[in-house]
C-alpha positions as CSV (number, residue, x, y, z in Angstrom):
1,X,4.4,137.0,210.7
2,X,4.9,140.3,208.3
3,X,6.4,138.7,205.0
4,X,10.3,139.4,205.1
5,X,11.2,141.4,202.1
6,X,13.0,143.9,201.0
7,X,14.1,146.3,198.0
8,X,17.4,147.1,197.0
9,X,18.9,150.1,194.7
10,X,22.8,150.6,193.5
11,X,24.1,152.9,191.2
12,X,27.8,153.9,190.9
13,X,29.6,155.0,187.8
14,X,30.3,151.6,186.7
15,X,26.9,149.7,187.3
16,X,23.2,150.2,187.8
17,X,21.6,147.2,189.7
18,X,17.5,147.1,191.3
19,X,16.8,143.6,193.6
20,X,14.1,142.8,195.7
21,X,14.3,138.9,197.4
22,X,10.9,137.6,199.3
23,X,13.2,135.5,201.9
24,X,9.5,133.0,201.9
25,X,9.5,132.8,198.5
26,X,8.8,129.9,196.1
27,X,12.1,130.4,194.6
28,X,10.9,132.6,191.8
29,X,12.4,134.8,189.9
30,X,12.8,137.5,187.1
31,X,16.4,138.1,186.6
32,X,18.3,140.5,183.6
33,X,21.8,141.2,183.0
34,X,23.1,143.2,180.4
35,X,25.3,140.3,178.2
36,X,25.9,138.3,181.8
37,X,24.1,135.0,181.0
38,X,25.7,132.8,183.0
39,X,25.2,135.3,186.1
40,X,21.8,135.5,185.2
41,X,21.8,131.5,185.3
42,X,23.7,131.6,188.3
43,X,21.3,133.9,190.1
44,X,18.5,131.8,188.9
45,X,20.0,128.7,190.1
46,X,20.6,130.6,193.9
47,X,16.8,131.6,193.8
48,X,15.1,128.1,193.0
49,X,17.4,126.3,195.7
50,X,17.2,128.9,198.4
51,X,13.5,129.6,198.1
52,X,14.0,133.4,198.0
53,X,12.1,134.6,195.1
54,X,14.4,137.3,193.4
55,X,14.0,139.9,190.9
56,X,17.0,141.8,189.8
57,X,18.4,144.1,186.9
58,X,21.6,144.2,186.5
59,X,23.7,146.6,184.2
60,X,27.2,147.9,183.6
61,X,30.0,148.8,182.3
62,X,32.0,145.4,182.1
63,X,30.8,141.5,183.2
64,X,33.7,142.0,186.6
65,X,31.7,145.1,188.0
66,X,28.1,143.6,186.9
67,X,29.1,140.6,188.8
68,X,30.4,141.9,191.5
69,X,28.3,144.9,192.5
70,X,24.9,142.3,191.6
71,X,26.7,140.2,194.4
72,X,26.7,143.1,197.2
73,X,23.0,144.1,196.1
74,X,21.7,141.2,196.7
75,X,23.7,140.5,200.1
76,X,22.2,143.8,201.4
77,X,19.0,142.9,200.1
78,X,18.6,139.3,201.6
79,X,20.4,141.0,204.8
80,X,17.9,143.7,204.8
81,X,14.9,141.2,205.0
82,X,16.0,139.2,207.9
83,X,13.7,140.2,210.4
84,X,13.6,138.1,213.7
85,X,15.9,135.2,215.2
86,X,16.8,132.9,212.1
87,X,18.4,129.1,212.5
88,X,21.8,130.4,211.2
89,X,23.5,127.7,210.4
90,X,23.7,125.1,207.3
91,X,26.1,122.4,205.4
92,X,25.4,121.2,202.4
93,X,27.1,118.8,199.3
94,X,26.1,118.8,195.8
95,X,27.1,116.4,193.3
96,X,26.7,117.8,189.5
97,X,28.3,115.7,187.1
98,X,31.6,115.5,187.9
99,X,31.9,118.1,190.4
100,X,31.1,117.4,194.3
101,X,30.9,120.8,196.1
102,X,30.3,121.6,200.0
103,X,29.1,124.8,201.1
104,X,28.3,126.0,204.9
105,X,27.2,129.1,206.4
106,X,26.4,131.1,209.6
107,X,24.3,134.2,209.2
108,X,25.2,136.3,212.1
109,X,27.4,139.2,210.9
110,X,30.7,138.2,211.3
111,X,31.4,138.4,207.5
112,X,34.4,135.9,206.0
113,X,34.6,134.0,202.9
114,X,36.5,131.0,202.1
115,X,36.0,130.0,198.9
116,X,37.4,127.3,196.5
117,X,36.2,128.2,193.0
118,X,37.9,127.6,189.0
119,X,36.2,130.8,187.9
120,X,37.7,134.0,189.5
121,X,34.4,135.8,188.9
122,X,32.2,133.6,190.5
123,X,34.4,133.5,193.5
124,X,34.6,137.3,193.3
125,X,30.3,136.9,193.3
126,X,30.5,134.7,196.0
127,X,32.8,136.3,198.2
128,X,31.1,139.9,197.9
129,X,28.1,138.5,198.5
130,X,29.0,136.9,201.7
131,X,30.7,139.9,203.1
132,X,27.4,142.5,202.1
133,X,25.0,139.8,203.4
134,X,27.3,139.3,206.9
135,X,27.5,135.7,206.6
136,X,30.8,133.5,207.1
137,X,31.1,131.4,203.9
138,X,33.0,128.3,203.2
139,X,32.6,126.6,199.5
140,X,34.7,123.4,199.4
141,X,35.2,122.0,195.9
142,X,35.5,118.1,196.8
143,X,36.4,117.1,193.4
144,X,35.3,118.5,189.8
145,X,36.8,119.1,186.0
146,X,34.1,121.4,184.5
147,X,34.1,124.9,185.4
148,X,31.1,125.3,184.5
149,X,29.8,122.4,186.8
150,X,32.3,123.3,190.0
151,X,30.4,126.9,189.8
152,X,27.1,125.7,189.2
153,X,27.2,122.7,192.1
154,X,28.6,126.1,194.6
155,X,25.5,127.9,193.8
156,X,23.0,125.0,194.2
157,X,24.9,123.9,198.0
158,X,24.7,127.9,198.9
159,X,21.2,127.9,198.0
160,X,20.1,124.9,199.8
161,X,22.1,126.4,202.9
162,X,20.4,129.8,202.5
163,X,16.6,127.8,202.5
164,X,17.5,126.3,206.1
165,X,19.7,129.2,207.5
166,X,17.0,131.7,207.1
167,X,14.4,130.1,208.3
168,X,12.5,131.7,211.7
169,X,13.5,129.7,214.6
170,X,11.7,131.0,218.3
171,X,14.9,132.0,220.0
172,X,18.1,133.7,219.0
173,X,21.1,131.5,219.0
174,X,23.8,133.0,219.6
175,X,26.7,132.8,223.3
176,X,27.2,136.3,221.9
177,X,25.3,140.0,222.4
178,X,21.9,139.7,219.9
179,X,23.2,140.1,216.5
180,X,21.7,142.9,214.2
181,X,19.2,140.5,213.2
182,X,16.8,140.6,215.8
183,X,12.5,140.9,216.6
């Protein structure tokens, strides 16, 4: 099987952004953003768990359009590396401290995001990634105090989805016509 990769570049007025995701990765990573250190950690996070090494730069004008255009780039990218039937579907719970988070996803280009997050941003992240990726997206906060730690346990549960969602299954599964993602 030809590795499933791809390279990604954005550049509007506000933001300049480069990713390139190996979907059968050994969730490494090489990750800058200009003054966005917790995106940078949340990236990092969403490459260990998912598998999908990732290398990104990220730059901008302010953290909201960083955040959010870094989002669509890598949903495009990960999108753009699918190649062949994948196993779609995933649920999964993380406990982090105090915060218990459940996130679950089907990759088949129907994009919608559901998404119960204390940080605006990250659910801005989360959402936009979702829709450029063409993924349906719930993230379920279960309980949880820290911000920091709701966010954080989202990430870890989406990554964790992503490493069994996008893995190569034999046959499509789908009722539907053969979704863009297709041999």
């Amino acid at each position: 099987m030809a590795p499933r990769k791809a390279e990604l570049e954005r550049q509007t007025r506000e933001t300049r952004i480069s990713v390139s995701v190996v979907l059968d990765g050994k969730g490494e990573y090489d990750v800058k953003c200009d003054d966005v250190p917790f995106l940078r950690h949340m990236v990092e996070t969403l490459s260990r768990y998912s598998g999908v090494d990732i290398r990104m730069s990220a730059g901008g004008d302010n953290d909201h359009h960083i955040v959010e255009d870094a989002a669509i780039s890598l949903g495009k990218a990960i999108a753009k590396a699918i190649d062949g039937p994948i196993a779609r579907f995933s649920t999964k719970t993380v406990a982090m401290d105090d915060a218990l988070v459940m996130a679950s996803i089907d990759i088949i280009d129907r994009p919608y995001a559901e998404v119960d997050c204390p940080d605006q941003l990250y659910a801005h992240f989360l959402r936009s990634f979702a829709m450029s990726l063409g993924m349906t997206l719930h993230v379920v906060q279960i309980r949880g105090e820290d911000a920091h730690h709701v966010v954080e346990a989202s990430f870890k549960a989406l990554g964790m989805c992503l490493r069994e969602a996008l893995a190569p299954v034999g046959d499509e599964i789908s009722t539907k016509d053969k979704p863009r993602y297709k041999g």
